[in-house]
VEXMARMI-54942 format. One line per 2 residues: their letters; for each residue z, x, y of N, C-alpha, C, CB. Coordinates in Angstrom, 1 decimal. Atoms other than C-alpha are relative to their C-alpha. Glycine has a CB too. Layout:
N
A) Z,X,Y,Z,X,Y,Z,X,Y,Z,X,Y | ... .
***
This chain:
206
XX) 1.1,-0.4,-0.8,-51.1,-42.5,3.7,0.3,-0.2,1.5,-1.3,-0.6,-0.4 | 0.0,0.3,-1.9,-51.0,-41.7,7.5,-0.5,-1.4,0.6,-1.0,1.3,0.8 .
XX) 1.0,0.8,-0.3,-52.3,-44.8,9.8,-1.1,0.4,1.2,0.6,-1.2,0.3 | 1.2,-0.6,-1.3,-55.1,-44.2,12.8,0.7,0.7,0.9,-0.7,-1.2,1.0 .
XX) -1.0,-0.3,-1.2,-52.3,-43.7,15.3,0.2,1.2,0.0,1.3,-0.6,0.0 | -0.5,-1.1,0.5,-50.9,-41.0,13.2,-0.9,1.3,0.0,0.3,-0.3,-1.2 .
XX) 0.7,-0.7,0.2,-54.1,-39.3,12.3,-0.6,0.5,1.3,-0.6,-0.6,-1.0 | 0.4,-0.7,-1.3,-55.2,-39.3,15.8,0.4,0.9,0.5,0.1,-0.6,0.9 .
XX) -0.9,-0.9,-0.7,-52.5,-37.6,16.9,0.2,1.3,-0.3,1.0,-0.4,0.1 | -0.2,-1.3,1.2,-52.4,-34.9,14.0,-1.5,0.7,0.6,0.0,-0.7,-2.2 .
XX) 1.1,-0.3,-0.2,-56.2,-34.5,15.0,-0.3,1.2,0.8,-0.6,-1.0,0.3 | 0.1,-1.2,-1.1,-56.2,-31.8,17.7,0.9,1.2,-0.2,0.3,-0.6,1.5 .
XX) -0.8,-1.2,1.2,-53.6,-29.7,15.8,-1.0,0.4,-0.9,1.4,-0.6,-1.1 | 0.7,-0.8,1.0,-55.7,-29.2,12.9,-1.3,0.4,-0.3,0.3,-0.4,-0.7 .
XX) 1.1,-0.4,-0.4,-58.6,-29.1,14.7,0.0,1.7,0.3,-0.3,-0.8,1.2 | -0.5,-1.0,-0.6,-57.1,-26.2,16.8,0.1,1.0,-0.9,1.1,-0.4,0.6 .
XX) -0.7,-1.1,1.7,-55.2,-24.6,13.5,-1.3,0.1,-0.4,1.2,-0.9,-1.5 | 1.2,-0.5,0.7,-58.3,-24.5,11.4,-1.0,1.2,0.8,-1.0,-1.3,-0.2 .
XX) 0.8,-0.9,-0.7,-60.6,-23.1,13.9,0.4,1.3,0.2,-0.2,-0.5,0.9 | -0.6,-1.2,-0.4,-58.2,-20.4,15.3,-0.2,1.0,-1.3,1.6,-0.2,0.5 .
XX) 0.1,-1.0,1.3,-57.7,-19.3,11.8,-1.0,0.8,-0.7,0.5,-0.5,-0.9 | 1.0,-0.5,0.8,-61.1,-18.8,10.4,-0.2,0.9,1.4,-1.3,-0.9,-0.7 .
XX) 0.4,-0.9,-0.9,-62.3,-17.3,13.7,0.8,1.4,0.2,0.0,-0.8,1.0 | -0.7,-1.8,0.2,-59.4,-14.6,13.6,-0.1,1.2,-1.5,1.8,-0.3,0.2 .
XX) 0.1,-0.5,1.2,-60.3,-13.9,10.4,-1.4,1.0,0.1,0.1,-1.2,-1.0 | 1.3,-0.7,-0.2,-63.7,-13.1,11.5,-0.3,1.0,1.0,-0.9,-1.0,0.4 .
XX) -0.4,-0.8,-1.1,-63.0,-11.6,14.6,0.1,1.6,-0.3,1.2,-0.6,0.5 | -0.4,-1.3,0.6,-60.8,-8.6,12.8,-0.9,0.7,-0.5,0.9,-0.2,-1.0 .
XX) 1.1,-0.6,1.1,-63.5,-8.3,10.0,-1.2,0.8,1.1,-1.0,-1.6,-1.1 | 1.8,-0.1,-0.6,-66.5,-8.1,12.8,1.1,2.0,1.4,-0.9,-2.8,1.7 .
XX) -0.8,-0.8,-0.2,-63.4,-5.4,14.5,-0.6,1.4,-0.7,1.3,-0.5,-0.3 | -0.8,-0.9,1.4,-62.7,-3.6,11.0,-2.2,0.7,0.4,0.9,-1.3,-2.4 .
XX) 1.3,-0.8,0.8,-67.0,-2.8,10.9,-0.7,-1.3,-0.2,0.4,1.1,-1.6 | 0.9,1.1,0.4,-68.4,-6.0,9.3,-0.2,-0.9,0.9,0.4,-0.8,-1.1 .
XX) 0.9,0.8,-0.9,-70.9,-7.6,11.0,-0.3,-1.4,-0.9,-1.5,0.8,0.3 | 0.7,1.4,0.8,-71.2,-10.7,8.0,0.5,-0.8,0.2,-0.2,-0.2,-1.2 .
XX) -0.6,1.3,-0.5,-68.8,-13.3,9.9,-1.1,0.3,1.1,1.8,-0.2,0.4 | 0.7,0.5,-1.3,-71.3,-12.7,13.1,-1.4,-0.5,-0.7,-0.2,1.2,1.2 .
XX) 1.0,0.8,0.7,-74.5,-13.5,11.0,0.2,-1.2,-1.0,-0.8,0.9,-0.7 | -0.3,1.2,0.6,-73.0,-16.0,9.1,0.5,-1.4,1.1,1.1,0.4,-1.0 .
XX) -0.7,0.7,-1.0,-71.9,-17.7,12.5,1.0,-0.4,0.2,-0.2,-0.6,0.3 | -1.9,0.4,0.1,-68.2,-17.5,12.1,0.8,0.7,1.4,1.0,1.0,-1.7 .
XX) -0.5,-0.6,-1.5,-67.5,-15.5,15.7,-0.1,-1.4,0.9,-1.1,1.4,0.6 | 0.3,1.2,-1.3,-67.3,-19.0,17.6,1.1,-0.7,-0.2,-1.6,-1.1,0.0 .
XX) -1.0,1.3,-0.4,-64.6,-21.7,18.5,-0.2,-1.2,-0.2,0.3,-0.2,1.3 | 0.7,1.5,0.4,-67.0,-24.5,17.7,0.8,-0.5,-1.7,-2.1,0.3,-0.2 .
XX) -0.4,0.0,1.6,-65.2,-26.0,14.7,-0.8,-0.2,-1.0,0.9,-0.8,-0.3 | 1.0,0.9,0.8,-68.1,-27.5,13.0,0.0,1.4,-0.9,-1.6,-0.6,0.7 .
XX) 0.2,-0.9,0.5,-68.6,-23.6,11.8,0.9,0.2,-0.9,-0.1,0.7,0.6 | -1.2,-0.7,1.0,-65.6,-23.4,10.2,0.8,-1.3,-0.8,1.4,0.9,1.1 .
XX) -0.7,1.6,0.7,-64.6,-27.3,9.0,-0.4,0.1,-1.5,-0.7,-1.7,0.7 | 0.4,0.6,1.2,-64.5,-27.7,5.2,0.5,-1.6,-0.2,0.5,0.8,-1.1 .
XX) -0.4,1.7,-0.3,-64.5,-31.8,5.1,1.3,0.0,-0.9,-1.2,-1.4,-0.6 | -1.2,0.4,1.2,-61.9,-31.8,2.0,0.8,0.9,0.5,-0.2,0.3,-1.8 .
XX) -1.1,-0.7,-0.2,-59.8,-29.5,3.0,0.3,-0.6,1.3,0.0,1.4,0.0 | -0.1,0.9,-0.9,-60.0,-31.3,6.3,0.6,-1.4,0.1,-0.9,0.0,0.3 .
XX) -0.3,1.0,0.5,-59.5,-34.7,4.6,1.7,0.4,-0.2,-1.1,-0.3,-1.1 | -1.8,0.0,0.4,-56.2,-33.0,3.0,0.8,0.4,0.8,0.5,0.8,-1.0 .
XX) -1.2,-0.4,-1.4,-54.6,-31.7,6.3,0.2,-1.2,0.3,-0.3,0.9,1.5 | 0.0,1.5,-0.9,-55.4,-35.2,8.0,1.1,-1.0,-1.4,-2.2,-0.9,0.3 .
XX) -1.1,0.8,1.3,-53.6,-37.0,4.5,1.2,0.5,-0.2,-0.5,0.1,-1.5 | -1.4,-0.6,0.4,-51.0,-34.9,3.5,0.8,1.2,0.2,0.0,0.0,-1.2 .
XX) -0.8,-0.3,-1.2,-50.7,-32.5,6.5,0.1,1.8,-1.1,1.9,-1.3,0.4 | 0.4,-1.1,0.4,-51.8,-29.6,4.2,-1.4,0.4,-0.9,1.1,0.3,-0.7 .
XX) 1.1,0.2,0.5,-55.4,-28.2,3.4,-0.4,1.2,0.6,-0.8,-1.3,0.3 | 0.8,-1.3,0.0,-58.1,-25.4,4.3,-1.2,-0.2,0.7,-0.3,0.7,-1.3 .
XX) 1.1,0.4,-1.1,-61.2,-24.9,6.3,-1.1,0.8,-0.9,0.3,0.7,1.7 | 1.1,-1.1,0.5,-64.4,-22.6,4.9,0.4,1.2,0.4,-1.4,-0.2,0.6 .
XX) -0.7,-1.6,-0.3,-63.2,-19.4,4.2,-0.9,1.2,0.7,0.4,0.7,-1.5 | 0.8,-1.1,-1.1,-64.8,-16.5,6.4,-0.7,1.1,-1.5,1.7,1.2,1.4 .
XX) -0.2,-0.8,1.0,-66.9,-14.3,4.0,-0.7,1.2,0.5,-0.4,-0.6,-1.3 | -0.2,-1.0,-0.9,-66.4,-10.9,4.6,-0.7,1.5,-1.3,1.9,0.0,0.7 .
XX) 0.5,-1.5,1.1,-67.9,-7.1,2.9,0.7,0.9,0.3,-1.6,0.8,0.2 | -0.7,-1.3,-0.8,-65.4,-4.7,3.0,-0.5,1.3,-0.1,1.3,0.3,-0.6 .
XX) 0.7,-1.2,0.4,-67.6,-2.2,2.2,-0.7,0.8,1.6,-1.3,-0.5,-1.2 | 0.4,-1.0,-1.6,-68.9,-2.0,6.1,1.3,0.2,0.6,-1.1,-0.9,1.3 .
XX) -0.9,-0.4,-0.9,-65.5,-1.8,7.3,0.1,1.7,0.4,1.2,-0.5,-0.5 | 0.0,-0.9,-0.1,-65.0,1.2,8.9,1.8,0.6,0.1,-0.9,0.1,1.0 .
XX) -0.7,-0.6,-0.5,-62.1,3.9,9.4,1.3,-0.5,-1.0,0.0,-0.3,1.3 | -1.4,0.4,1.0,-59.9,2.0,6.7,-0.6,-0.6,-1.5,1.1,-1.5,0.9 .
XX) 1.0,0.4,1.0,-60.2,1.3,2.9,0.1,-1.5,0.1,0.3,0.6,-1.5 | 0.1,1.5,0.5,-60.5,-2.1,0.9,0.9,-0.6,0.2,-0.2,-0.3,-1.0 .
XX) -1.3,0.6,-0.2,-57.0,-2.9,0.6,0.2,-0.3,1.1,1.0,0.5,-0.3 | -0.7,0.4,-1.5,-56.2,-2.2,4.0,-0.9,-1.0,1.0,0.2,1.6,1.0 .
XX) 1.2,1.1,-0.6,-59.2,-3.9,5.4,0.3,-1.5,-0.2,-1.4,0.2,-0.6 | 0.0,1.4,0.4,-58.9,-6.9,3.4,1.7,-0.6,0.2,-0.5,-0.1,-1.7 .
XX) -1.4,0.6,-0.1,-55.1,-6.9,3.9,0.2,-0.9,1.8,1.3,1.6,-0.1 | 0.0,0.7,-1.4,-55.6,-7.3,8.1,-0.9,-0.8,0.5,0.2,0.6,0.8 .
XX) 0.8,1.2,0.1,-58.4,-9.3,7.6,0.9,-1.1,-0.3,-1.1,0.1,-1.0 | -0.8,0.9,0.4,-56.0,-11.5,5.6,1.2,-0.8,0.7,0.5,0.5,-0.9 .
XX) -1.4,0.1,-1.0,-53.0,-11.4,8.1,-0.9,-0.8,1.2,1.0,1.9,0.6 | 0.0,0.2,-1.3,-54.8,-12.2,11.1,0.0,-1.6,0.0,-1.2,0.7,0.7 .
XX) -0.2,1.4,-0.1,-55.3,-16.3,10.1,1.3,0.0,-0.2,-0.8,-1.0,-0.9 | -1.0,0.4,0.1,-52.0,-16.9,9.3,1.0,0.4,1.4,0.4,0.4,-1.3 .
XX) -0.4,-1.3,-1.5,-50.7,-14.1,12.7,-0.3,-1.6,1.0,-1.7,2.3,0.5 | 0.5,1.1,-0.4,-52.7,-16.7,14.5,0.5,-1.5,0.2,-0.7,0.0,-0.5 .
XX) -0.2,1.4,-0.3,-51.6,-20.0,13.8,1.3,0.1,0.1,-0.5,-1.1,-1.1 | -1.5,-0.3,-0.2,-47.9,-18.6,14.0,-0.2,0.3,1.6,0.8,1.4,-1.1 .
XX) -0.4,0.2,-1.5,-48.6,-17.6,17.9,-0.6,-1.6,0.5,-0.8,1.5,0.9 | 0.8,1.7,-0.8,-50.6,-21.3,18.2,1.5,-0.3,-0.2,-1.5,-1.4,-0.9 .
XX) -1.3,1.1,-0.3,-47.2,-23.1,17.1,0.9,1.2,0.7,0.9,-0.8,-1.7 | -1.4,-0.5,-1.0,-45.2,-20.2,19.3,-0.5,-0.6,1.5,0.4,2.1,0.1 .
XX) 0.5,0.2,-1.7,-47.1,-21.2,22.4,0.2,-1.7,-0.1,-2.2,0.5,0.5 | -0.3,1.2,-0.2,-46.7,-25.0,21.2,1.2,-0.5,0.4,-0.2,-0.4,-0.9 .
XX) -1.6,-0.1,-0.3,-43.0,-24.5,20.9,0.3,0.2,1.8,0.6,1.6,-1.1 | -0.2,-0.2,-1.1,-42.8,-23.0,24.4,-0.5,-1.3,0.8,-0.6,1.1,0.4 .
XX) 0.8,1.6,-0.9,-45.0,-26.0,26.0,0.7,-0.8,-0.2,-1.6,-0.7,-0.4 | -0.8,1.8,0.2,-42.4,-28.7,24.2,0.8,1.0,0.8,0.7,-1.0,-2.0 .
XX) -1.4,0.1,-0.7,-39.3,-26.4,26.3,-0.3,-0.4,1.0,0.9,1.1,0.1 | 0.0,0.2,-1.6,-40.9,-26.5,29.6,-0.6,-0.7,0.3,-0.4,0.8,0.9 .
XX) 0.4,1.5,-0.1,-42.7,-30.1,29.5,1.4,-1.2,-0.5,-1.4,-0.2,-1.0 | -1.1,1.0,0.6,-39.6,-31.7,27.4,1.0,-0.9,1.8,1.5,1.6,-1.5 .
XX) -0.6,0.6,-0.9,-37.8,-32.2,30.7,-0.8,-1.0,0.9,0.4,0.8,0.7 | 0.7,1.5,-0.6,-40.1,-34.4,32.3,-1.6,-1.0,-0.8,-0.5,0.6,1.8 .
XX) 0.6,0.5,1.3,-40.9,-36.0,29.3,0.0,-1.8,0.5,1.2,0.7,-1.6 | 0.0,0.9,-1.0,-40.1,-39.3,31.7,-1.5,-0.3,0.4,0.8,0.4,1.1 .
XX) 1.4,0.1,-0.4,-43.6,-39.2,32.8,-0.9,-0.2,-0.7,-0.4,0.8,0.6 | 0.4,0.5,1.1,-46.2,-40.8,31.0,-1.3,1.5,-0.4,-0.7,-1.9,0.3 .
XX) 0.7,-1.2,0.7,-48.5,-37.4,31.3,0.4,1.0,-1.1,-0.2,0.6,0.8 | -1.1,-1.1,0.6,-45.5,-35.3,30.0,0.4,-0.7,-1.9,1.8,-0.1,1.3 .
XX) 0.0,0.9,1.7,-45.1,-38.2,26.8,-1.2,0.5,-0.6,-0.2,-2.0,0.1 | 1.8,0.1,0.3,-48.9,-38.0,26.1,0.3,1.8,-1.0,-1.5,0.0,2.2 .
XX) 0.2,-1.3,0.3,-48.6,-34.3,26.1,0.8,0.5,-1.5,0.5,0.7,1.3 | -0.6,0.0,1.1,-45.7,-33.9,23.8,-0.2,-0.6,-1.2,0.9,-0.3,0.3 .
XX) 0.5,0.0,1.8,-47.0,-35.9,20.8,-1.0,0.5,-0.3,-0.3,-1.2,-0.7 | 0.8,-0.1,0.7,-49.8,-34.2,20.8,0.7,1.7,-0.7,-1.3,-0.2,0.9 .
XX) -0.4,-1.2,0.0,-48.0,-30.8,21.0,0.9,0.3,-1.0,0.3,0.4,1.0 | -0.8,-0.3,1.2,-45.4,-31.8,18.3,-1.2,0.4,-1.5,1.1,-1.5,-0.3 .
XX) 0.4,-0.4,1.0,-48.1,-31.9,15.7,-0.9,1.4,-0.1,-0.6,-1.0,-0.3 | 1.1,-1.6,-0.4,-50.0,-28.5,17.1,1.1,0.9,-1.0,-0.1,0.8,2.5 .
XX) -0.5,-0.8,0.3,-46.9,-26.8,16.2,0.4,-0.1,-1.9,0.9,0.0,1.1 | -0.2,-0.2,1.3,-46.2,-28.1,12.9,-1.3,0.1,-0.6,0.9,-1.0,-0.5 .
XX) 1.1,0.2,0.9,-49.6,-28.1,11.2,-0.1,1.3,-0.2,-1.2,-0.7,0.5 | -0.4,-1.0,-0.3,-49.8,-24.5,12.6,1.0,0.7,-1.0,0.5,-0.2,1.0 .
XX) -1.2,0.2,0.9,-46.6,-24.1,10.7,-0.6,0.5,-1.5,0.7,-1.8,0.0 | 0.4,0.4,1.8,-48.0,-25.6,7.6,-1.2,0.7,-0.6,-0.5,-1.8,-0.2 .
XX) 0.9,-0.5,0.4,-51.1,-23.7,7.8,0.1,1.6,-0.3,-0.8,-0.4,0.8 | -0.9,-1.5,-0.1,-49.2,-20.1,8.4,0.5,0.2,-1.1,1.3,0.0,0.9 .
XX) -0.5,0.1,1.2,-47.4,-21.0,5.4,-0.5,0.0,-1.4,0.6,-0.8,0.0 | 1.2,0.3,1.4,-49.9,-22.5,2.9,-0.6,1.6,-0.2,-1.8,-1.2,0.6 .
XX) 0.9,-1.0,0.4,-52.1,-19.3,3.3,0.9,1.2,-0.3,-1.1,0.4,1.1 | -0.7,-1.3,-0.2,-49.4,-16.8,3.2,0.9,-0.1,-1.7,1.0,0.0,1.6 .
XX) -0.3,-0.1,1.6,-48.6,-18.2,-0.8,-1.1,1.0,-0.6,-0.1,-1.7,-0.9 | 0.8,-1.4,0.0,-49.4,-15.0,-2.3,-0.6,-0.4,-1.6,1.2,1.8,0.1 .
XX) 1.2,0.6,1.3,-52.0,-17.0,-5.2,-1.2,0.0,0.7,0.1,-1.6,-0.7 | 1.6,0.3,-0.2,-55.8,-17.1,-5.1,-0.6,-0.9,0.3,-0.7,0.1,-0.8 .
XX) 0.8,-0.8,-1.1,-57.8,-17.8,-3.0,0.6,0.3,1.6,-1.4,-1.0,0.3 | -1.1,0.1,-1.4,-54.6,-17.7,-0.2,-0.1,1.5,0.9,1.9,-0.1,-0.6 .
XX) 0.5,-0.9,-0.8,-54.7,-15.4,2.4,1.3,1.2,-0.5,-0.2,-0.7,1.9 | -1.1,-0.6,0.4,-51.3,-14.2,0.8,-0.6,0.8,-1.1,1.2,-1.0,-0.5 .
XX) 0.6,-1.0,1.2,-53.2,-12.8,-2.5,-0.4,1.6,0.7,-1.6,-0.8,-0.7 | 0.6,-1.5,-0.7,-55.0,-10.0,-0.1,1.0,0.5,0.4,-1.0,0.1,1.2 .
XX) -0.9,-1.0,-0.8,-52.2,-9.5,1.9,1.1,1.1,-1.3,1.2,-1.3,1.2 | -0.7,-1.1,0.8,-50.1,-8.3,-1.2,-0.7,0.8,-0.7,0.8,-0.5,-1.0 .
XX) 0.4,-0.9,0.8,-52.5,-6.9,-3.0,-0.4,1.3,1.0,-1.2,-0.6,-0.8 | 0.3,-1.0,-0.9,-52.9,-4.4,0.1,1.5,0.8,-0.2,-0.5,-0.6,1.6 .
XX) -1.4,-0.5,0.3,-48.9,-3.8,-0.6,0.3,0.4,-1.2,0.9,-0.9,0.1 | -0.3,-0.9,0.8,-49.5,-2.7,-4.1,-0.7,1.2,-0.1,0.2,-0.5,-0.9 .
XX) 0.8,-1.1,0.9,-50.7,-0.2,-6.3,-1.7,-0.7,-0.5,1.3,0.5,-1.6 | 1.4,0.1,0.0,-54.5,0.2,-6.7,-0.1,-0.8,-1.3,-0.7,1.4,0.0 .
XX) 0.3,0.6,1.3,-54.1,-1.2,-10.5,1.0,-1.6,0.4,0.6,1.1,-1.5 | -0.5,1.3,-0.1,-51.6,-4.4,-9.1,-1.3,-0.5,0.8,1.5,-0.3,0.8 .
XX) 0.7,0.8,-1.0,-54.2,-5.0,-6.1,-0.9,-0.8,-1.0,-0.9,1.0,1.1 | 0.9,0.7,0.8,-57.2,-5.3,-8.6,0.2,-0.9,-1.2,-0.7,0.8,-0.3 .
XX) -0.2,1.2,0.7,-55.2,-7.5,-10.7,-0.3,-1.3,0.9,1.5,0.0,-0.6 | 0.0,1.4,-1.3,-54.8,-10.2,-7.5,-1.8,0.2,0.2,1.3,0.3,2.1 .
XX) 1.7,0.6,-0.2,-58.8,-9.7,-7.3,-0.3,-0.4,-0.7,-1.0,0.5,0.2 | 0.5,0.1,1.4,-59.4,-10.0,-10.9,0.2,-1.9,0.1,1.2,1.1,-1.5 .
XX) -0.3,1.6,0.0,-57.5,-13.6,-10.3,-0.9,-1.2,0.7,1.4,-0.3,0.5 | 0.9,1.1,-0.7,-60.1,-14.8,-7.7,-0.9,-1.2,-0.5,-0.8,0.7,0.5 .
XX) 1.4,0.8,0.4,-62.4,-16.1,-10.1,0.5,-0.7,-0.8,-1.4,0.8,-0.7 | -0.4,1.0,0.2,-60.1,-18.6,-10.9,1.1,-0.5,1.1,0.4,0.0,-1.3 .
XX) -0.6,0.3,-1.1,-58.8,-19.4,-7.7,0.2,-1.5,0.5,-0.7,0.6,1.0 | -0.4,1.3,-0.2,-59.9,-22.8,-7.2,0.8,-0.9,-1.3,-1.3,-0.6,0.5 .
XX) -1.0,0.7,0.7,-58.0,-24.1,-10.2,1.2,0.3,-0.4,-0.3,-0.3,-0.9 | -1.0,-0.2,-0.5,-55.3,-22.3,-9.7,0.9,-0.7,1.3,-0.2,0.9,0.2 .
XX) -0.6,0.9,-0.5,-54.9,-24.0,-6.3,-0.2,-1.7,-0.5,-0.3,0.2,1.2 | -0.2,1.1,0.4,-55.7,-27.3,-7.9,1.2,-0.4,-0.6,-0.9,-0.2,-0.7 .
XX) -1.4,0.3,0.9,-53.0,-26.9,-10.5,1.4,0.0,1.0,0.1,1.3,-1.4 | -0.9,0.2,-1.3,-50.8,-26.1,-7.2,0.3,-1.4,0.2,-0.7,0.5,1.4 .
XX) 0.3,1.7,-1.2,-51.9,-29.6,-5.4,0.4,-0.8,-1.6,-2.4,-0.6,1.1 | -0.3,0.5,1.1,-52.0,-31.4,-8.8,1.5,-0.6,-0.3,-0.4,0.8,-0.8 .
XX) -1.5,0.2,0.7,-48.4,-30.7,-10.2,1.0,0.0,1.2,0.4,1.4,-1.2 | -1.0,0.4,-1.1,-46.7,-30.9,-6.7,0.4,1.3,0.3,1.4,-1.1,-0.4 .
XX) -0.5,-0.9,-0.5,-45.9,-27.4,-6.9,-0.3,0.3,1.1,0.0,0.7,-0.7 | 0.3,-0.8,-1.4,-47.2,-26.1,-3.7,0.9,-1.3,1.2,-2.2,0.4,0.4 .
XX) -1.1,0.5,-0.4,-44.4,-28.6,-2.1,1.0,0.8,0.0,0.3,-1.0,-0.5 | -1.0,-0.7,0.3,-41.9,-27.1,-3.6,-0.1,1.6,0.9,0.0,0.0,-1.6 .
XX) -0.3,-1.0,-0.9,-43.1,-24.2,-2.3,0.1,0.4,1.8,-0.7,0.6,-0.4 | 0.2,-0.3,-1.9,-44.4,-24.5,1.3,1.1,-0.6,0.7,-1.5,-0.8,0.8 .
XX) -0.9,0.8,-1.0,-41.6,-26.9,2.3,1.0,1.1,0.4,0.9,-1.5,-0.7 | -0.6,-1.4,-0.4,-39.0,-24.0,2.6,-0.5,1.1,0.7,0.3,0.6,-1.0 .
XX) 0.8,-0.1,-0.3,-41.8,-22.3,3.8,0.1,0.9,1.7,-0.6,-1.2,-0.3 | -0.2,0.4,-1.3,-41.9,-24.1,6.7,0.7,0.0,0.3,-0.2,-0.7,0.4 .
XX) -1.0,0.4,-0.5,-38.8,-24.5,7.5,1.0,1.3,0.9,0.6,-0.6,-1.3 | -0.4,-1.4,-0.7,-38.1,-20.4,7.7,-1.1,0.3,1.3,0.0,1.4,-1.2 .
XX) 0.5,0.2,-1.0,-40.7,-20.3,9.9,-0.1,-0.6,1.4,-0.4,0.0,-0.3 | -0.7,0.4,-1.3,-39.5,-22.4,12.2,1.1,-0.3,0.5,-0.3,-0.7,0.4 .
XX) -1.3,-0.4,-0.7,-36.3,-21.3,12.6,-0.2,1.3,0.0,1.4,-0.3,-0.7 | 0.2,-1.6,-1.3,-37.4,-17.9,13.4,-0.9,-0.1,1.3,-0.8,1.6,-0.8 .
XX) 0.4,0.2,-1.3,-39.7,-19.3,15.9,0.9,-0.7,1.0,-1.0,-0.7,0.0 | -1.4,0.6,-0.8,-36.9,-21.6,17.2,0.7,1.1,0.7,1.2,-0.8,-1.1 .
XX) -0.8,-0.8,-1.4,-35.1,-18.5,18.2,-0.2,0.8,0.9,0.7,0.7,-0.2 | 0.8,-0.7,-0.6,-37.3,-17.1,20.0,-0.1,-0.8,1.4,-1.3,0.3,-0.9 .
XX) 0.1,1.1,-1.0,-38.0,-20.2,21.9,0.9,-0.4,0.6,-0.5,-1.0,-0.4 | -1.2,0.5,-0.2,-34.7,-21.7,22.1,0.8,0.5,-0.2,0.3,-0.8,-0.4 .
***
């Protein structure tokens, strides 16, 4: 288990991450036609709107977790169907926390040099954990199982009878990801994950 030091420092990353993510999620939706992230009060930056404590609890612990998912009617979207709706609804949290850790990445090249200075120290631990949580959050949602932000996105890539299988699975979503967290598998998967992800941001940056 992390100690205070640690968790402090992780704290404004996954503040940051969470928030960005539900909010772009809501954003798109309130874009696409749906108005039920702005009456639900998910159009804001305030995190409180968007913190689920346990999933909060499990980013701060073990640096992977989830926030209160944005809930959305694709039925008011306009100009596009279900799939496609729910697919860039789906994309935009994960889109999101991949430009937060590219803008983190950039801030560690052009602070790293006067990393000497105790403002420029300060800055950098907070900005290493912005970019990896980011990372970890980009990744988590983008495992294409239920309730992940990855299930919509593929099921917008298949055929009308694969999609509504990945919806059919929703309504066992949360023990699906349990059995994930449980058996270790979602390690196995996200660590690799992460890792491609930031080596294609690396080359971008560096």
């Amino acid at each position: 288990m992390p100690g205070i030091v640690e968790m402090v420092i992780w704290l404004p990353g996954i503040i940051i991450g969470l928030t960005f993510h539900e909010f772009a999620h809501g954003k798109v939706a309130d874009y696409l036609g749906d108005d039920t992230p702005y009456y639900q009060g998910r159009l804001t930056l305030n995190p409180l709107a968007h913190i689920d404590w346990i999933g909060f609890a499990m980013l701060m612990i073990f640096h992977f977790g989830w926030a209160k998912p944005v809930m959305v009617n694709p039925a008011n979207f306009r100009d596009v169907g279900v799939k496609r709706g729910m697919m860039l609804v789906s994309l935009a949290g994960p889109v999101t926390n991949l430009l937060l850790a590219l803008v983190g990445m950039f801030l560690i090249k052009y602070i790293s040099p006067y990393q000497q200075a105790q403002w420029a120290d300060y800055t950098l631990q907070l900005l290493g954990p912005l970019v990896w949580i980011n990372l970890i959050l980009a990744a988590f949602n983008m495992i294409p199982v239920p309730p992940l932000d990855g299930s919509k996105i593929l099921a917008g890539l298949l055929p009308d009878e694969g999609a509504n299988f990945m919806y059919s699975m929703e309504r066992y979503s949360m023990l699906i990801l349990l059995l994930l967290i449980i058996s270790g598998a979602i390690s196995v998967i996200l660590t690799p994950l992460v890792q491609i992800l930031y080596g294609l941001l690396s080359a971008i940056v560096f």
